[in-house]
C-alpha positions in Angstrom: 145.2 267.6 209.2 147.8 264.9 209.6 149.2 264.2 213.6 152.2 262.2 214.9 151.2 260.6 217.9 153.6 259.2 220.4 152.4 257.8 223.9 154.7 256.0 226.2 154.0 254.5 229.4 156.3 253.4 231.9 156.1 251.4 235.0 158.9 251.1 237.1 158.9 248.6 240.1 161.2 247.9 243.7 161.5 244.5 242.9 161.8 241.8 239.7 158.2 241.0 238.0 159.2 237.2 237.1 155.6 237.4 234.8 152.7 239.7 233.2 150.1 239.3 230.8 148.9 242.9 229.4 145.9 244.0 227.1 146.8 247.3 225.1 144.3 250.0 223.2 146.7 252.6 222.1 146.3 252.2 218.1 143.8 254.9 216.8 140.4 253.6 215.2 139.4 253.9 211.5 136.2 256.1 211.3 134.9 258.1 208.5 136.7 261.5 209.6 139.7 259.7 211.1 142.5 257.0 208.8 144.9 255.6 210.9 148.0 255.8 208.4 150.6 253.9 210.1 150.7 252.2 213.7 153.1 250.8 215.7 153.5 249.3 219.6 157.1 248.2 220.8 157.4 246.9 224.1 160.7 246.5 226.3 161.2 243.9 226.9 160.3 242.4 224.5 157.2 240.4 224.6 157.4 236.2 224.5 154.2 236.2 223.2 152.0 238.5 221.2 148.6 238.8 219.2 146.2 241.1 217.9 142.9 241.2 217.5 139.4 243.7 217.7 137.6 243.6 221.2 133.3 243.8 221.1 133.6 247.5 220.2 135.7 247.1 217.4 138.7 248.8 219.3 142.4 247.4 218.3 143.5 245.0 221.1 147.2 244.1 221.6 147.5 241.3 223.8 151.2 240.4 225.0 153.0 238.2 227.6 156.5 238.9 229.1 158.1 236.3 230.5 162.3 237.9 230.8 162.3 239.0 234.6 162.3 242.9 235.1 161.9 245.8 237.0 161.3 248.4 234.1 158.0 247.9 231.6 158.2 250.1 229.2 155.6 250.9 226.2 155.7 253.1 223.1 153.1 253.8 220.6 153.7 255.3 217.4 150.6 256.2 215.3 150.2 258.7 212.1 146.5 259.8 212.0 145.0 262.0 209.0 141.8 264.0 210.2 139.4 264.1 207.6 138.1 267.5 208.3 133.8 267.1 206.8 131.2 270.0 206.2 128.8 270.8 208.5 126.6 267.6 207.2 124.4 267.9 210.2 121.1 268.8 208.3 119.1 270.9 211.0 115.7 270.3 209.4 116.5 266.1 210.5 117.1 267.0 214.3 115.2 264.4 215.7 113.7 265.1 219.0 115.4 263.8 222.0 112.0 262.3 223.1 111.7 260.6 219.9 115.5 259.3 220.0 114.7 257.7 222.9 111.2 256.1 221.4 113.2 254.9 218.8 115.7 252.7 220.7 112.8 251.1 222.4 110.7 250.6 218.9 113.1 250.5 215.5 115.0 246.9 215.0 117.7 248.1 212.4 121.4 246.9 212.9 122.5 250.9 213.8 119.9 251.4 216.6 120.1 247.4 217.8 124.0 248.2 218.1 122.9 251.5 220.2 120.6 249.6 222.5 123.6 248.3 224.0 125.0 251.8 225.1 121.5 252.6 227.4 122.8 249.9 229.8 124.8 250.5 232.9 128.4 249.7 233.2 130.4 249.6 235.6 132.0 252.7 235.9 128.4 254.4 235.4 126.0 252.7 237.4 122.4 253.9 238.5 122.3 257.3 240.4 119.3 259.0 241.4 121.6 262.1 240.8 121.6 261.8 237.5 118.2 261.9 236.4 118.1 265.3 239.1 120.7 266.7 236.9 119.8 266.4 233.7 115.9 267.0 233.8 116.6 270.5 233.2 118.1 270.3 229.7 115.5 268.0 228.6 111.9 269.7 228.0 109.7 267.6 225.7 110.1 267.9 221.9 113.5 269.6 222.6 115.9 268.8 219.6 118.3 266.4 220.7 121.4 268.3 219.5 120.5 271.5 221.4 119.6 269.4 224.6 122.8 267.8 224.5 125.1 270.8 223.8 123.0 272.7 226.8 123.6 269.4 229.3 127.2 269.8 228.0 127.6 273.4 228.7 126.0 272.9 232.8 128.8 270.6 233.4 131.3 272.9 231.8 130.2 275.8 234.2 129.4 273.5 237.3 132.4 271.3 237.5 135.8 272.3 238.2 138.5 270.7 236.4 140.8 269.5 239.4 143.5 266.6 238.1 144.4 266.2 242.1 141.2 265.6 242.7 140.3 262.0 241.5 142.2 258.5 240.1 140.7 256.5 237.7 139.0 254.7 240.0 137.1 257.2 242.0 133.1 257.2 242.1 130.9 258.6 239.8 128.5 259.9 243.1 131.9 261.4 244.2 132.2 263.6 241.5 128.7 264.5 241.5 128.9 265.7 245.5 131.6 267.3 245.1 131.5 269.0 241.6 135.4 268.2 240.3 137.4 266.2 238.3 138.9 265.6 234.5 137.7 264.7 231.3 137.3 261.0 232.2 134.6 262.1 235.0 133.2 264.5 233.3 132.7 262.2 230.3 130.8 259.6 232.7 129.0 262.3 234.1 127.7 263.2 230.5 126.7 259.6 230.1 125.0 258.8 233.1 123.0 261.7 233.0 122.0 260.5 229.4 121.7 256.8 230.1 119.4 258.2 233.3 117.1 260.1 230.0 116.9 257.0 228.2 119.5 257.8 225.4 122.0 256.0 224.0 125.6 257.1 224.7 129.0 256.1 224.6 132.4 256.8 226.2 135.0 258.0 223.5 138.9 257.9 224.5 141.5 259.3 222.5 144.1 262.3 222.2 143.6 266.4 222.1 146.0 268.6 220.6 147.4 271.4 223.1 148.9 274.8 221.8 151.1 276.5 223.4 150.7 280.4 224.2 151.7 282.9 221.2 155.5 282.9 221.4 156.2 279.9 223.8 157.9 276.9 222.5 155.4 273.3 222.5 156.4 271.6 225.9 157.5 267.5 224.9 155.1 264.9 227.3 152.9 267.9 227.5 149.8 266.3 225.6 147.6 263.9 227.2 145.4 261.2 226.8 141.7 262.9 226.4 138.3 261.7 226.8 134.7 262.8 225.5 131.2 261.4 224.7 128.9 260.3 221.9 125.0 260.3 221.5 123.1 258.3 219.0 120.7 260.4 217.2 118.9 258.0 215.0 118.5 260.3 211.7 122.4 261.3 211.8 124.0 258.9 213.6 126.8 259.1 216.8 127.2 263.0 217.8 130.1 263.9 219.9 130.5 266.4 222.8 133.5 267.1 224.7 132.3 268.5 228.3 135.6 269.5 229.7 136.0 272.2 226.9 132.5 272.6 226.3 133.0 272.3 222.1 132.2 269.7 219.6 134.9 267.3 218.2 136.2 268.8 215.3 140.2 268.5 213.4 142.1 268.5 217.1 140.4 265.5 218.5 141.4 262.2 217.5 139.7 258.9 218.3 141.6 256.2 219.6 138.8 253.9 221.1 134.7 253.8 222.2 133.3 251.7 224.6 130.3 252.0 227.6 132.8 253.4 230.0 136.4 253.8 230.6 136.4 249.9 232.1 136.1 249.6 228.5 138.9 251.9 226.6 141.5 251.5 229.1 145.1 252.1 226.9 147.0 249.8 228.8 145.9 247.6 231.9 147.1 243.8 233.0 148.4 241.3 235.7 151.9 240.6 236.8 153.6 238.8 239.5 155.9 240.0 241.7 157.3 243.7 241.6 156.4 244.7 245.5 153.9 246.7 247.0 154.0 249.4 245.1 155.2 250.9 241.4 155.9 254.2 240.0 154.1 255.3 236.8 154.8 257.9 234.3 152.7 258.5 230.9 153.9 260.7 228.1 151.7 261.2 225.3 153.1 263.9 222.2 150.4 265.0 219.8 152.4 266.9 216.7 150.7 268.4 213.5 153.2 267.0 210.5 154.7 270.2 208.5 152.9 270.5 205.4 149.9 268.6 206.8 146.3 270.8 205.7 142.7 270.2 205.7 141.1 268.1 203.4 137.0 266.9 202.9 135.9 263.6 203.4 135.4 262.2 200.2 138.8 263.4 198.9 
């Protein structure tokens, strides 16, 4: 399946910013079910100083300075992504234990599960809650195959939490969420971590875009996509798995990475510091996620 992905953001401001410096993550990673065909990121105005490079996590960095006085910022994102969609390649008969994936992070040494290690740690957006060992205990009797654990963990949170986009900002508290059983993917996504991370297990925060479908005979609604969010967990026999709590499914051909990291802190598409502009500024994000006519299915390996 081939997408068009388009994702603009727009500050506007009640008074000139003289200066800003801004770090964007809005081109889609390379992965083995994912090629990033064609990328593009145009800023108005235009930028007096720009560079690329990949951050820690191998995420596409943009890095760009305007210095022309303004009260509109404006950024567009162009991407074509093909989704290569795989067999089931998960081999049941290799479902390691989630007992044993956690062993293994404290005794292997190979580059995959050295790289993992790093995604046990707290960060900042997920930090230490007695909570979250509470909440995940349940899914996790010994010897349980880490796949099934996972997808049951997955499902609680799905049936317990109440998707509410009023209800928290980027920056709300994990132990907020928790109390008060609400939020969007983003929390739910931490919440999936934590309650990992709190197990011992190696896990990682996955940003990137869903495609929506409308209802038989609507037309698509323009701006209606958004940016998405959903988890990974390293199983050392097969690698990353990923689980998507707000829908309760697993990543398949309508989810498209765009960047991984320990938390959002880490993924964040667009973020920087200006000077002047006031007190205050008024944000709006539109993000389009179109299957290209004529686009189908293909294996990995094609």
């Amino acid at each position: 399946m081939r997408y068009h992905i388009r994702h603009v953001t727009e500050y506007r401001y009640p008074e000139r910013v003289g200066l800003c410096h801004n770090v964007a993550r809005l081109t889609p990673r390379a992965t083995p079910r994912q090629q990033c065909v064609l990328a593009s990121v145009t800023c108005d105005p235009v930028p007096a100083y720009w560079s690329d490079r990949e951050d820690f996590f191998g995420n596409r960095v943009n890095f760009l300075t305007i210095e022309q006085p303004h009260t509109v910022f404006r950024v567009v994102a162009d991407s074509r992504v093909e989704i290569l969609t795989a067999p089931d390649e998960l081999d049941l008969l290799r479902d390691t234990p989630w007992d044993e994936a956690r062993d293994c992070l404290d005794s292997e040494v190979s580059g995959a599960v050295l790289d993992a290690r790093l995604y046990r740690l707290w960060s900042p957006r997920i930090p230490a809650l007695p909570e979250l060992i509470d909440y995940a205990r349940p899914s996790f009797a010994p010897g349980r195959p880490l796949r099934e654990a996972v997808s049951d963990l997955m499902a609680r949170i799905h049936g317990d939490f109440d998707y509410d986009p009023g209800f928290t900002t980027v920056s709300t508290p994990l132990a907020t969420v928790l109390e008060h059983r609400k939020g969007v993917c983003q929390d739910f996504a931490h919440l999936a971590i934590g309650c990992l991370r709190a197990m011992g297990l190696a896990t990682r925060y996955v940003s990137g875009y869903l495609e929506t479908r409308p209802p038989p005979g609507q037309e698509r609604l323009q701006g209606a996509d958004a940016s998405h969010a959903w988890f990974a967990v390293f199983d050392p026999g097969q690698g990353w798995l990923e689980f998507d709590p707000t829908n309760n499914v697993v990543p398949m051909e309508r989810h498209i990475t765009l960047a991984w990291g320990r938390d959002y802190t880490d993924v964040s598409p667009l973020k920087g510091v200006l000077f002047g502009g006031g007190e205050s500024h008024a944000l709006t994000v539109a993000v389009d996620v179109v299957a290209e006519v004529g686009s189908e299915n293909r294996e990995v390996g094609e």
